[in-house]
Backbone atoms as SQL, in Angstrom:
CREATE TABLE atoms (id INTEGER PRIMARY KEY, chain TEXT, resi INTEGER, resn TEXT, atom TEXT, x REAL, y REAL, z REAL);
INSERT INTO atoms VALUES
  (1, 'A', 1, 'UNK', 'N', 0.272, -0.025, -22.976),
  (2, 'A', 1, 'UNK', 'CA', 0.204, 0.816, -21.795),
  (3, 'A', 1, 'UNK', 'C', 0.085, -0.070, -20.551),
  (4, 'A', 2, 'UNK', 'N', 1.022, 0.140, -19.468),
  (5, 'A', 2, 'UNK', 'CA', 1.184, -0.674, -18.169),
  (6, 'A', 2, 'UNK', 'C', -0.167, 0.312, -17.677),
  (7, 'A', 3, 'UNK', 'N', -0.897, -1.127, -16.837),
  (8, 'A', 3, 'UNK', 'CA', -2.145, -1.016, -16.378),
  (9, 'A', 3, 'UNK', 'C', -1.904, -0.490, -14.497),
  (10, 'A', 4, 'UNK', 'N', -3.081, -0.006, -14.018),
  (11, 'A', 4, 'UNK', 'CA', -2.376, 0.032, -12.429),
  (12, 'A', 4, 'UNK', 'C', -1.973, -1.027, -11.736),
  (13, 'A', 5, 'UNK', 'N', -2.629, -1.943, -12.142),
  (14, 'A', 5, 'UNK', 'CA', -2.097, -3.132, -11.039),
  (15, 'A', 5, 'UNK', 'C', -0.810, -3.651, -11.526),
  (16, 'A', 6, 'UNK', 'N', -0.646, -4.338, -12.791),
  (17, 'A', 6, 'UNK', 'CA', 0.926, -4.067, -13.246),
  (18, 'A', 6, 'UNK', 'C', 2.173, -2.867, -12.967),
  (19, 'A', 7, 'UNK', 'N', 1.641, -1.779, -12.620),
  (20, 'A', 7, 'UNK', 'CA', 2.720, -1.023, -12.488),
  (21, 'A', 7, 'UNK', 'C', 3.190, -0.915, -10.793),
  (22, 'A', 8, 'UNK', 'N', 2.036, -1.445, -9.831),
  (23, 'A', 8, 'UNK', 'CA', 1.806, -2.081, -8.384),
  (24, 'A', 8, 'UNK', 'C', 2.645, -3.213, -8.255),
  (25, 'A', 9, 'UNK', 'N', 2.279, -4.152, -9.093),
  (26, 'A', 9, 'UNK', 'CA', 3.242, -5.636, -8.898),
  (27, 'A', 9, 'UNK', 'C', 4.361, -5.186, -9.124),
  (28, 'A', 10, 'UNK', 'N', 5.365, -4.687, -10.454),
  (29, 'A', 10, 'UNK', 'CA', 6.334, -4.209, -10.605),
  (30, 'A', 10, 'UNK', 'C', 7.343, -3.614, -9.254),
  (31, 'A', 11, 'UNK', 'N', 6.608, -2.805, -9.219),
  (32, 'A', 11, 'UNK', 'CA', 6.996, -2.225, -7.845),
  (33, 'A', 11, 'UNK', 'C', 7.524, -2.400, -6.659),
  (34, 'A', 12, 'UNK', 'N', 6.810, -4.011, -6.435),
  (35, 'A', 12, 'UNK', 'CA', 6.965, -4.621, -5.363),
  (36, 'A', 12, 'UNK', 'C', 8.494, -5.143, -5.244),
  (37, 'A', 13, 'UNK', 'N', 9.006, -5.780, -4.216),
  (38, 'A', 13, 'UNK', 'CA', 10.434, -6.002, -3.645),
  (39, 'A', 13, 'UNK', 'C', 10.011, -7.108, -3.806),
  (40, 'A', 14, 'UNK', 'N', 11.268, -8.377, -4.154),
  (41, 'A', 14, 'UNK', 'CA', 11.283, -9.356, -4.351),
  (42, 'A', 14, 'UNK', 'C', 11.354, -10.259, -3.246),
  (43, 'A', 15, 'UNK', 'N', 11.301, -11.346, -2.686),
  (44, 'A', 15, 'UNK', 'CA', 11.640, -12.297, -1.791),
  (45, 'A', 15, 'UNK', 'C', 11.111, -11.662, -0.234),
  (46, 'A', 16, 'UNK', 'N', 9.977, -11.227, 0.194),
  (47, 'A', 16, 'UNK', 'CA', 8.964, -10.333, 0.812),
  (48, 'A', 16, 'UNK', 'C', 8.661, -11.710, 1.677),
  (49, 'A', 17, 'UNK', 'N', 8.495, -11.572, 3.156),
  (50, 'A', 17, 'UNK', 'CA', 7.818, -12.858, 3.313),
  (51, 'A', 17, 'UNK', 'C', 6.159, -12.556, 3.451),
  (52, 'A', 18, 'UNK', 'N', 5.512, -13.424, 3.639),
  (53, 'A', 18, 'UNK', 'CA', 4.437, -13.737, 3.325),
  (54, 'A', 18, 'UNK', 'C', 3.512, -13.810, 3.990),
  (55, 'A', 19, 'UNK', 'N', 1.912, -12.791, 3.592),
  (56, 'A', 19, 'UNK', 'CA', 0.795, -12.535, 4.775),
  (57, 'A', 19, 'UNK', 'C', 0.297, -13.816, 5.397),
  (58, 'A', 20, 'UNK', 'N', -0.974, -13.199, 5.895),
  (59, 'A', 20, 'UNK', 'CA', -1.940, -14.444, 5.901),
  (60, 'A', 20, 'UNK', 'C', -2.167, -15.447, 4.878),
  (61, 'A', 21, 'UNK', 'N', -2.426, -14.522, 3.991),
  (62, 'A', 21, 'UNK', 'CA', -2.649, -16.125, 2.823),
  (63, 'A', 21, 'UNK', 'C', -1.776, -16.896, 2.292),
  (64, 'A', 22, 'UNK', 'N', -0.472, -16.681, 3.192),
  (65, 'A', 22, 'UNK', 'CA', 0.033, -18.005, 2.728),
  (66, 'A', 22, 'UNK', 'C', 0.942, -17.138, 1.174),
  (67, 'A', 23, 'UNK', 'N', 0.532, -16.691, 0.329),
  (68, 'A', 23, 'UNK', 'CA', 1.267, -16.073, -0.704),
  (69, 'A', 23, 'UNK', 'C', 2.146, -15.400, -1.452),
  (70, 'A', 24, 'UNK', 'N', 3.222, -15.936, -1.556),
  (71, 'A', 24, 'UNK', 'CA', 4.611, -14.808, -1.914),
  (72, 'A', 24, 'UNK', 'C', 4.235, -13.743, -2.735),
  (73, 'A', 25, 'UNK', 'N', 4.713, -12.248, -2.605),
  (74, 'A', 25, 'UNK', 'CA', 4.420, -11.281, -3.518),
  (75, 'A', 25, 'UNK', 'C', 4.979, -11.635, -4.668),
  (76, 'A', 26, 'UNK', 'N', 5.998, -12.337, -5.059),
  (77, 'A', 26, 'UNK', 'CA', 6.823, -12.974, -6.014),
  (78, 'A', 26, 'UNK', 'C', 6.210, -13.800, -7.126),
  (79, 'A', 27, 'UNK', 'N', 5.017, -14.203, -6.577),
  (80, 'A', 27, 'UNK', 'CA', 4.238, -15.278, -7.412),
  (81, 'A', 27, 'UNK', 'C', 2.926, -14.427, -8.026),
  (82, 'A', 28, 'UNK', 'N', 2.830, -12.754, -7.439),
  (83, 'A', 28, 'UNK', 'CA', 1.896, -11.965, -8.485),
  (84, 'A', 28, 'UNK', 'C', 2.413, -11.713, -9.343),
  (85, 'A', 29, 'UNK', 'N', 4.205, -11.579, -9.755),
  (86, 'A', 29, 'UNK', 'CA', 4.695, -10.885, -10.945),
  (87, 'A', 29, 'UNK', 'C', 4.686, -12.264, -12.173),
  (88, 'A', 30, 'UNK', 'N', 4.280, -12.783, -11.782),
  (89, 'A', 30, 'UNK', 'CA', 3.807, -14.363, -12.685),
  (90, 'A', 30, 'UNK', 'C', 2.455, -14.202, -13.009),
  (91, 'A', 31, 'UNK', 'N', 1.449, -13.218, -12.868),
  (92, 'A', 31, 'UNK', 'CA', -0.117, -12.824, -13.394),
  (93, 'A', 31, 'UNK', 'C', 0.265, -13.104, -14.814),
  (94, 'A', 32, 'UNK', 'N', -0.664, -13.789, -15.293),
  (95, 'A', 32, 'UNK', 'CA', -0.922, -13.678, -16.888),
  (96, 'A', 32, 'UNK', 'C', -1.943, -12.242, -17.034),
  (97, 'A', 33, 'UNK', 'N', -2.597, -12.333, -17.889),
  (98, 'A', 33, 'UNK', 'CA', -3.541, -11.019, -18.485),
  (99, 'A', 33, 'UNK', 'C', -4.785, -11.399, -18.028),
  (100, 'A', 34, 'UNK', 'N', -5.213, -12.602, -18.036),
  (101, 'A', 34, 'UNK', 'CA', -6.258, -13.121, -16.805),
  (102, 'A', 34, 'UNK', 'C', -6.094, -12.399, -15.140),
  (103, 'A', 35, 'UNK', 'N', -5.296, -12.984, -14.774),
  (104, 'A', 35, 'UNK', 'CA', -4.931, -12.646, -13.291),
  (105, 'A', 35, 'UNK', 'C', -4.907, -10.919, -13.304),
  (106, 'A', 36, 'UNK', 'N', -4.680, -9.936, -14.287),
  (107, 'A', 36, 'UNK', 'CA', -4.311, -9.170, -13.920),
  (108, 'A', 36, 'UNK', 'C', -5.824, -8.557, -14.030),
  (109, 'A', 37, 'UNK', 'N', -6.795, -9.242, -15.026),
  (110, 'A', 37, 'UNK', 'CA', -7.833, -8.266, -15.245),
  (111, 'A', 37, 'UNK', 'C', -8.979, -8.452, -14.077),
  (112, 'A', 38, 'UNK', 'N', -8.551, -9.320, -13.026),
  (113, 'A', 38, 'UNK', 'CA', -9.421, -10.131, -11.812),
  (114, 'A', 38, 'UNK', 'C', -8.835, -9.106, -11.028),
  (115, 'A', 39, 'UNK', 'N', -7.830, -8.694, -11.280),
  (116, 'A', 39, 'UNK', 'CA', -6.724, -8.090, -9.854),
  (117, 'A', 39, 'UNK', 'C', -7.661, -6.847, -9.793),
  (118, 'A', 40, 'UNK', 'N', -7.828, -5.958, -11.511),
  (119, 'A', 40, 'UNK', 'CA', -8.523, -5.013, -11.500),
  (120, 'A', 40, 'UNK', 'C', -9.871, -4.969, -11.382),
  (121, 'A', 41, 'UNK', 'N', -10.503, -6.072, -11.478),
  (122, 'A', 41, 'UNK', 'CA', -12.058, -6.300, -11.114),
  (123, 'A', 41, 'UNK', 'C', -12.641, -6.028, -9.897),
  (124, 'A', 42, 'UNK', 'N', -11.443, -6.893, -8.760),
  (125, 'A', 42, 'UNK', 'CA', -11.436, -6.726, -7.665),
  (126, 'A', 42, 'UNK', 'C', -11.220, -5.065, -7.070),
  (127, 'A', 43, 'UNK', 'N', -10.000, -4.542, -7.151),
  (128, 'A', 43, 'UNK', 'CA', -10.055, -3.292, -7.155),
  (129, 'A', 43, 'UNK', 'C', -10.981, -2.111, -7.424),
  (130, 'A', 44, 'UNK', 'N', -11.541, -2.617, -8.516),
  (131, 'A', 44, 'UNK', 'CA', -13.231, -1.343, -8.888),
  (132, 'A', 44, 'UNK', 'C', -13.959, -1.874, -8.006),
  (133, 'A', 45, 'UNK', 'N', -14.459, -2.796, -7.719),
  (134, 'A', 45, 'UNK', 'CA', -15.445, -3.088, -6.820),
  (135, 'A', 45, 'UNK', 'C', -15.479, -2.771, -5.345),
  (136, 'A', 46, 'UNK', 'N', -13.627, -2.554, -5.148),
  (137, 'A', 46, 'UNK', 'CA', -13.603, -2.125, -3.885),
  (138, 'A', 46, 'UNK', 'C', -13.589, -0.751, -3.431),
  (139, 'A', 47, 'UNK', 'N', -13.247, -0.269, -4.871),
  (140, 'A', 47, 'UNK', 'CA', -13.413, 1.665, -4.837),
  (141, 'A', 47, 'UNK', 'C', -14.527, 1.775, -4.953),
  (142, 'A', 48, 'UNK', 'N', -15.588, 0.930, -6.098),
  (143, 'A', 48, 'UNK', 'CA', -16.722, 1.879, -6.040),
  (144, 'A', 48, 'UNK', 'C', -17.617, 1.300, -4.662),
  (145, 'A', 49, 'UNK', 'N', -17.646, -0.115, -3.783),
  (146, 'A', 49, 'UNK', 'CA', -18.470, -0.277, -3.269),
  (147, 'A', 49, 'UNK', 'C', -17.929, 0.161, -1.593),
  (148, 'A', 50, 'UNK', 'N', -16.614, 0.382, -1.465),
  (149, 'A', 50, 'UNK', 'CA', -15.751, 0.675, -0.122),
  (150, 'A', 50, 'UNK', 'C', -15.730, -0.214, 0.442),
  (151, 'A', 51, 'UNK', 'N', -15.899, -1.735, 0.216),
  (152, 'A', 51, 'UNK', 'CA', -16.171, -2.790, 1.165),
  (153, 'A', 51, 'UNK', 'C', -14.907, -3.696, 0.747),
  (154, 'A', 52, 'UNK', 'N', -13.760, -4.421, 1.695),
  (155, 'A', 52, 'UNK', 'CA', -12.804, -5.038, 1.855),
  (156, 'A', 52, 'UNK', 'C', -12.730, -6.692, 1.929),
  (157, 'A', 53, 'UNK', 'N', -12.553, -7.310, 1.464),
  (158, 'A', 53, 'UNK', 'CA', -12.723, -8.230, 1.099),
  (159, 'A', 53, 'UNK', 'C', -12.470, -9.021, 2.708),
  (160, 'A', 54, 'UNK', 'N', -12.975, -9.832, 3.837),
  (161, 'A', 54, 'UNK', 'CA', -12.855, -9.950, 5.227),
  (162, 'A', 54, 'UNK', 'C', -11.230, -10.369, 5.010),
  (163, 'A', 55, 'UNK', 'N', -10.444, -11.248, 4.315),
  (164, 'A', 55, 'UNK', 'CA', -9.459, -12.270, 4.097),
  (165, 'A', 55, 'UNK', 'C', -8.456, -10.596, 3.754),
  (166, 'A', 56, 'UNK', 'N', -8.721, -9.752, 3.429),
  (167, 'A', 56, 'UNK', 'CA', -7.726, -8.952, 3.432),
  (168, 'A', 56, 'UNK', 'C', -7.793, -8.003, 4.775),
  (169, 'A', 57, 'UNK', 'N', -8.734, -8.221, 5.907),
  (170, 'A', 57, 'UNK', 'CA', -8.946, -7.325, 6.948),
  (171, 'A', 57, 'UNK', 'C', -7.730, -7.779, 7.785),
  (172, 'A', 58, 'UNK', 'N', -7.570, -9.296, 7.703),
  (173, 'A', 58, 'UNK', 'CA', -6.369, -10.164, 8.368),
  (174, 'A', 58, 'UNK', 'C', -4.761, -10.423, 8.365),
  (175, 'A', 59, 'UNK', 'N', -3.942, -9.407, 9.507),
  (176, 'A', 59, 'UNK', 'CA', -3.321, -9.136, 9.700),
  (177, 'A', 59, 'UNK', 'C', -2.103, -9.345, 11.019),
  (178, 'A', 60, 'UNK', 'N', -0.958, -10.351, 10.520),
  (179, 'A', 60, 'UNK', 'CA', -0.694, -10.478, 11.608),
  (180, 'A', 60, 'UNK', 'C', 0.344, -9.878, 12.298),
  (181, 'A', 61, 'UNK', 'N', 0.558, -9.173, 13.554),
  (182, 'A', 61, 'UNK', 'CA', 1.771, -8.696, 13.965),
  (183, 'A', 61, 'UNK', 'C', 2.721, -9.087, 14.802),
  (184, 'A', 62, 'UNK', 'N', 4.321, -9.251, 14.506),
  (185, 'A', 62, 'UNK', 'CA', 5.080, -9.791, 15.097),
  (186, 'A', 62, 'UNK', 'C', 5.939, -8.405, 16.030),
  (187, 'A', 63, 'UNK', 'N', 6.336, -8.507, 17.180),
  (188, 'A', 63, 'UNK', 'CA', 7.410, -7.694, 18.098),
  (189, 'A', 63, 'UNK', 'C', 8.595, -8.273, 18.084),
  (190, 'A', 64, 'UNK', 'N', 9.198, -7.163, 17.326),
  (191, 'A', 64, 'UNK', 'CA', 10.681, -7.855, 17.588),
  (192, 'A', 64, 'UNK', 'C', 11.399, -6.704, 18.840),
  (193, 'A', 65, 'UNK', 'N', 12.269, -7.316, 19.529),
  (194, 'A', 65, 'UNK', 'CA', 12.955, -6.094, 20.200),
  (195, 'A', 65, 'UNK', 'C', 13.761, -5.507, 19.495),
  (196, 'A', 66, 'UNK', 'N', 13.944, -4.120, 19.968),
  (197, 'A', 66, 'UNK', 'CA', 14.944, -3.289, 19.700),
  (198, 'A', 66, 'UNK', 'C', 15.730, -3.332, 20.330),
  (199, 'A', 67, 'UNK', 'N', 15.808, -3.309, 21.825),
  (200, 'A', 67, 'UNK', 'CA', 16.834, -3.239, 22.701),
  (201, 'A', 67, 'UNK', 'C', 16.647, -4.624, 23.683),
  (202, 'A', 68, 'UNK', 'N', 17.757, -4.846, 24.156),
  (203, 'A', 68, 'UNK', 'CA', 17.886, -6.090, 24.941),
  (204, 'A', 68, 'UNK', 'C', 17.123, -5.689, 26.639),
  (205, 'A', 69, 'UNK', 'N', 16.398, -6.543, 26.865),
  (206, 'A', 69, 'UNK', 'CA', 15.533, -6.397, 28.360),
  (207, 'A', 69, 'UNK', 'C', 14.493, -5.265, 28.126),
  (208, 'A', 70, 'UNK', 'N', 13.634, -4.752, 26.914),
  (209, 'A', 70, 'UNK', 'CA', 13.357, -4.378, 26.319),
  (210, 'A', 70, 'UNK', 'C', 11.757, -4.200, 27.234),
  (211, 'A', 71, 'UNK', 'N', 11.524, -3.518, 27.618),
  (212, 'A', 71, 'UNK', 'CA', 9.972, -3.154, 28.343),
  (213, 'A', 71, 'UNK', 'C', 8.959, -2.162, 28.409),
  (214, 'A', 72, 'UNK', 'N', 9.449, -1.268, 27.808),
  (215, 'A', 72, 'UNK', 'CA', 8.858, -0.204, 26.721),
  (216, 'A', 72, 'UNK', 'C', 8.080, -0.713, 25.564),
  (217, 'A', 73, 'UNK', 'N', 7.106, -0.078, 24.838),
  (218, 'A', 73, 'UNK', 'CA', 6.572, -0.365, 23.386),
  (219, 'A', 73, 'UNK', 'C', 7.512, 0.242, 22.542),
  (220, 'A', 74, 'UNK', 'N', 8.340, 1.553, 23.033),
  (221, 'A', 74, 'UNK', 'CA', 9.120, 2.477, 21.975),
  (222, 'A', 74, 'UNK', 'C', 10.432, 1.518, 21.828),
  (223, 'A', 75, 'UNK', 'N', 10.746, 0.312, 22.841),
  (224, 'A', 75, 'UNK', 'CA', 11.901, -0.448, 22.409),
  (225, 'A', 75, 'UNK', 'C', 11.577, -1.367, 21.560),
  (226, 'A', 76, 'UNK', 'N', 10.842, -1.723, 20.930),
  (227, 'A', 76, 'UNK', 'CA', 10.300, -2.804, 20.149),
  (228, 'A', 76, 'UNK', 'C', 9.745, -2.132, 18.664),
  (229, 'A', 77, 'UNK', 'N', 10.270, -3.085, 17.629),
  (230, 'A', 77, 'UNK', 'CA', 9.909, -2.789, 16.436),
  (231, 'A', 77, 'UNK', 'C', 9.044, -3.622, 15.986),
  (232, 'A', 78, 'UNK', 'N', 7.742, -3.355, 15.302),
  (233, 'A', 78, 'UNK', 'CA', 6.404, -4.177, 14.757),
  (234, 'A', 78, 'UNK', 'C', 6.695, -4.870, 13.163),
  (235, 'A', 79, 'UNK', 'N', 6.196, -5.690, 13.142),
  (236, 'A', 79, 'UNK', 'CA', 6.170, -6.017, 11.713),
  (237, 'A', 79, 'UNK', 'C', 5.330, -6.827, 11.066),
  (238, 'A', 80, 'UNK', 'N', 4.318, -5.832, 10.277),
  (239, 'A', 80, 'UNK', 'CA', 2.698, -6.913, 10.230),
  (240, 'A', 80, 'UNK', 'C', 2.834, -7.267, 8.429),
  (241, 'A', 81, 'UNK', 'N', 2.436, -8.588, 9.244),
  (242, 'A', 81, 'UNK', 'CA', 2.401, -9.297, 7.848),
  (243, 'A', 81, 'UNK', 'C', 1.252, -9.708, 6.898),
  (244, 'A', 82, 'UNK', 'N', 0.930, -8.857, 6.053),
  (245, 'A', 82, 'UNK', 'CA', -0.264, -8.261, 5.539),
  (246, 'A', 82, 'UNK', 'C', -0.155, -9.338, 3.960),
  (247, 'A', 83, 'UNK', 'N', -1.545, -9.853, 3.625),
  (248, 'A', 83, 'UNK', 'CA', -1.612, -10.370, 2.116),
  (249, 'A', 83, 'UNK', 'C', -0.937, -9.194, 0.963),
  (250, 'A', 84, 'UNK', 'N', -0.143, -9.876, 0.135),
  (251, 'A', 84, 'UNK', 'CA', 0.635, -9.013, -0.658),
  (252, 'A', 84, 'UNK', 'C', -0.428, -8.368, -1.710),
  (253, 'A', 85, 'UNK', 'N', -1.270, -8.996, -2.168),
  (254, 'A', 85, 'UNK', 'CA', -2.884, -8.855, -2.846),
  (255, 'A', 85, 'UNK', 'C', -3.375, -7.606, -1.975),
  (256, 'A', 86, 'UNK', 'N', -3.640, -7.658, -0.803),
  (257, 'A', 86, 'UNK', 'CA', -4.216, -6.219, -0.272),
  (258, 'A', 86, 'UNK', 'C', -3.439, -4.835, 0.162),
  (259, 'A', 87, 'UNK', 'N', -2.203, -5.327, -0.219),
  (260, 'A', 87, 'UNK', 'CA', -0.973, -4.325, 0.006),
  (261, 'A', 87, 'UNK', 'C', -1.276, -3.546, -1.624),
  (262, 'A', 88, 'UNK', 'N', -1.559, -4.679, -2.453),
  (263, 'A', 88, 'UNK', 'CA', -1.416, -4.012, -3.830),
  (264, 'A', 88, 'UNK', 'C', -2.952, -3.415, -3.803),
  (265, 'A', 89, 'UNK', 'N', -3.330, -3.576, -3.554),
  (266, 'A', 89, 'UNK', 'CA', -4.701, -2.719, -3.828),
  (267, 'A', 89, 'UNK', 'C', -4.698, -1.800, -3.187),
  (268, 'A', 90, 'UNK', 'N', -4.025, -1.786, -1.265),
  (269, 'A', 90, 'UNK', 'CA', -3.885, -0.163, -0.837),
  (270, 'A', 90, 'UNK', 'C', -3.272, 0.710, -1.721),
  (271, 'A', 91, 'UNK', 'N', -2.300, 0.074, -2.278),
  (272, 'A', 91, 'UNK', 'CA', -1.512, 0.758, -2.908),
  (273, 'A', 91, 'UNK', 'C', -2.449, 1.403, -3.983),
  (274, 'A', 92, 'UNK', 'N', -3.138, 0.982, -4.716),
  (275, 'A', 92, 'UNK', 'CA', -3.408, 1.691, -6.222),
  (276, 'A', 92, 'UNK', 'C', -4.817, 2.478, -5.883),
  (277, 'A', 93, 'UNK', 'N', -5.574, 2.274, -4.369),
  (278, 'A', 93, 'UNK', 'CA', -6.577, 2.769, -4.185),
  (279, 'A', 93, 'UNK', 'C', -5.883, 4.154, -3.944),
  (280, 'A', 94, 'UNK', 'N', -4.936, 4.480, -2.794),
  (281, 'A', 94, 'UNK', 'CA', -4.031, 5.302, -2.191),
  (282, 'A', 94, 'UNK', 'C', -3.923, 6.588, -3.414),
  (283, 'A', 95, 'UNK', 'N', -2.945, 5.435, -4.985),
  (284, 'A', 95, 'UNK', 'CA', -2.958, 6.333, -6.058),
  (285, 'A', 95, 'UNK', 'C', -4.069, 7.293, -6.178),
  (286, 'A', 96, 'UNK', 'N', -5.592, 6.667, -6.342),
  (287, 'A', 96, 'UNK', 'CA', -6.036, 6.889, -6.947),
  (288, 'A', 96, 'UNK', 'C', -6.962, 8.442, -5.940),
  (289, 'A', 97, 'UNK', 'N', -6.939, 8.091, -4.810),
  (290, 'A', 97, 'UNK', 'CA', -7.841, 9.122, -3.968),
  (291, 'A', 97, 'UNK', 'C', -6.341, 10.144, -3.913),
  (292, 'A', 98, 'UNK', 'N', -5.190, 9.916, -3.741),
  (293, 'A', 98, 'UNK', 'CA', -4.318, 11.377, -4.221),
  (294, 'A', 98, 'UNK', 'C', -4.812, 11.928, -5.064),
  (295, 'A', 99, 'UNK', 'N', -4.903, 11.216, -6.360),
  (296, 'A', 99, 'UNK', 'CA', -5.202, 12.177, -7.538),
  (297, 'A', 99, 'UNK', 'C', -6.921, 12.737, -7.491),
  (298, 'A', 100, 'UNK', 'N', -7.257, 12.322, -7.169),
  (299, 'A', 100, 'UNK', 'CA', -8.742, 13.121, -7.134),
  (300, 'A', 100, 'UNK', 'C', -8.588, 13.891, -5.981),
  (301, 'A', 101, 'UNK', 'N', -7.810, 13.835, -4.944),
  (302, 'A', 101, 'UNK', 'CA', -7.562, 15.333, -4.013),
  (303, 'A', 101, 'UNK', 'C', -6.330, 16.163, -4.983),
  (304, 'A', 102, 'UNK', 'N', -5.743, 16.426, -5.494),
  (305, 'A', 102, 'UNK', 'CA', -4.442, 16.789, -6.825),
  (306, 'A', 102, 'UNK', 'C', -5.622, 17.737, -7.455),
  (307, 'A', 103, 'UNK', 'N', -6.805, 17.183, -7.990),
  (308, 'A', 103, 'UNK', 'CA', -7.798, 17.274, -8.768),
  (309, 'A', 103, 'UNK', 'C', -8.563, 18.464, -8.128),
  (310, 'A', 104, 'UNK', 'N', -8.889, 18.351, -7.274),
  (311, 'A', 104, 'UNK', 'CA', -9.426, 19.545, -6.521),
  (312, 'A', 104, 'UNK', 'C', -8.973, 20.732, -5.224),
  (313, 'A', 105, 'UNK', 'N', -7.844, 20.683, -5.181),
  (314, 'A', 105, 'UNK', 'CA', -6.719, 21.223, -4.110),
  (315, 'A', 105, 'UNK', 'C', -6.286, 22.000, -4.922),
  (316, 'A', 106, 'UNK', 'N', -5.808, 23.507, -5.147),
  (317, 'A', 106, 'UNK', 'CA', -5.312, 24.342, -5.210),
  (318, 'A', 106, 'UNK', 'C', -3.684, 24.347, -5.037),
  (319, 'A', 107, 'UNK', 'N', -3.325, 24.885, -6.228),
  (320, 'A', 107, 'UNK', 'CA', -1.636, 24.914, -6.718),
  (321, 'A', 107, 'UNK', 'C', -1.130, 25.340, -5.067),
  (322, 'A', 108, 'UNK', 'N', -1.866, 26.418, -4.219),
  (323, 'A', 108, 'UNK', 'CA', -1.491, 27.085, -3.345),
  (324, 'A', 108, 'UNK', 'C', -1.678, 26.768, -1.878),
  (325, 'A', 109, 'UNK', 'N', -2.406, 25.235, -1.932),
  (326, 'A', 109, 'UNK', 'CA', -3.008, 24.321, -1.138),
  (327, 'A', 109, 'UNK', 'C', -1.368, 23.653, -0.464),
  (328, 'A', 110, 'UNK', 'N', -0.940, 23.450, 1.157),
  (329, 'A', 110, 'UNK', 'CA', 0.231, 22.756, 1.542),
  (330, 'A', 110, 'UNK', 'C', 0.106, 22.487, 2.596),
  (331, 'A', 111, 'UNK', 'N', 0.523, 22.066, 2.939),
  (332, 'A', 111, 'UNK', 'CA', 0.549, 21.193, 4.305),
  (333, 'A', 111, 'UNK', 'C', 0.851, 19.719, 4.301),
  (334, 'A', 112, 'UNK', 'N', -0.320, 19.275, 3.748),
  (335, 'A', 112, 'UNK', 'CA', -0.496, 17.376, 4.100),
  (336, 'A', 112, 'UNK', 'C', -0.254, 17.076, 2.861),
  (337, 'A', 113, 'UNK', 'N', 0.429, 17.084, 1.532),
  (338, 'A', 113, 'UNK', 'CA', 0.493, 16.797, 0.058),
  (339, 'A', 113, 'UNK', 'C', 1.787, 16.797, 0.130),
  (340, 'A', 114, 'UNK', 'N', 1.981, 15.337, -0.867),
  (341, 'A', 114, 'UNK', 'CA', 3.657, 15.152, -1.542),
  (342, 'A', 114, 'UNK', 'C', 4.132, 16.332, -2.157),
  (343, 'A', 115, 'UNK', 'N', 5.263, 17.049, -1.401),
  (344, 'A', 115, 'UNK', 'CA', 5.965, 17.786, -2.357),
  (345, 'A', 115, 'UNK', 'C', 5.400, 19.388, -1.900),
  (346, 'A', 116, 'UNK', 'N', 4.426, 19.040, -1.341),
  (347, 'A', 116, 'UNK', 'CA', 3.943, 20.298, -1.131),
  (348, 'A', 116, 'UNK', 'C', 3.878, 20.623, 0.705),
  (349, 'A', 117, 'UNK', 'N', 4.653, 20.581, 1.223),
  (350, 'A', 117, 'UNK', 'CA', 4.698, 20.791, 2.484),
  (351, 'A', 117, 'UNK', 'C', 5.101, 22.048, 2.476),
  (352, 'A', 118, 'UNK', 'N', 5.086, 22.567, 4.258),
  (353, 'A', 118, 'UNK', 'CA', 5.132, 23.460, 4.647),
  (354, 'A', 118, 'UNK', 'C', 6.233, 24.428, 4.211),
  (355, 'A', 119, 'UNK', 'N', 7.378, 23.450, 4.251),
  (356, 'A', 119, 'UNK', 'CA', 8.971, 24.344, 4.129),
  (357, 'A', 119, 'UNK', 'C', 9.055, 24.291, 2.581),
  (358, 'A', 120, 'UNK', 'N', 8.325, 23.746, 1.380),
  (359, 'A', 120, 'UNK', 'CA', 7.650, 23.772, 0.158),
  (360, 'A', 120, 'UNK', 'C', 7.249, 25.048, 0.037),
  (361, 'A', 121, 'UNK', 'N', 6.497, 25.150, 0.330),
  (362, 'A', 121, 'UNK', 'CA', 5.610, 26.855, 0.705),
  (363, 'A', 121, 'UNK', 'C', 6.450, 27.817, 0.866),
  (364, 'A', 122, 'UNK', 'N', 7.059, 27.763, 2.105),
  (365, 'A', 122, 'UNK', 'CA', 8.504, 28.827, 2.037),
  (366, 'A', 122, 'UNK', 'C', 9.615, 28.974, 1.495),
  (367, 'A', 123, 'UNK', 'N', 9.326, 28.130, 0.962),
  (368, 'A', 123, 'UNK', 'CA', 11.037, 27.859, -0.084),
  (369, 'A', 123, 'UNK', 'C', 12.414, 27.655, 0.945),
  (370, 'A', 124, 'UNK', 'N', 12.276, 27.124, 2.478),
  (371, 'A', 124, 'UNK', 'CA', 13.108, 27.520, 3.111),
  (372, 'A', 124, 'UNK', 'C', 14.282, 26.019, 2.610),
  (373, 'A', 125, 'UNK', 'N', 14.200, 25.346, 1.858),
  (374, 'A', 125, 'UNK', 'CA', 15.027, 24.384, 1.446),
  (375, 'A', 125, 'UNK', 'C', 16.212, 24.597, 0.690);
């Protein structure tokens, strides 16, 4: 059985450039069964204690323009370059607080839920 953080690495896009730490996402799909059970160690500790490791708070952002002579914020596109390690853990924390709202939300519950939006509700699709 693929574990969460394995099915997280998987996931990931290949040749990604690289956060703060310096680390290709490319070089997590190389985890042995060691690496992966640290990946998940880390992860419980951060669900059950809510506290972020400071080295994953660090984030850097680049502006690229969109348009030439560009002086607006809406002409410019962002692109933050986040540790691939704390991308994977948003990721499987993300999983995991969906499903415990899934868990207690009502079949008849729509609005803010995958799949379950408004025009969901009305069938107007």
């Amino acid at each position: 059985m693929q574990t969460e953080v394995e099915k997280a690495i998987k996931e990931m896009r290949n040749k990604k450039a690289t956060g703060d730490d310096d680390v290709p996402g490319d070089v997590l799909k190389l985890l042995g069964e060691g690496g992966l059970k640290i990946m998940m160690k880390l992860i419980n500790t951060i669900y059950e204690t809510g506290e972020w490791p400071k080295d994953f708070m660090e984030v850097t952002m680049i502006t690229l323009k969109w348009k030439p002579q560009a002086t607006k914020c809406s002409n410019h596109h962002t692109i933050s370059l986040i540790a691939h390690t704390a991308k994977i853990v948003a990721q499987i924390l993300r999983r995991r607080i969906e499903k415990k709202i899934e868990d207690v939300l009502g079949e008849d519950q729509f609005g803010f839920r995958r799949g379950k939006g408004t025009i969901d509700a009305t069938g107007m699709l």
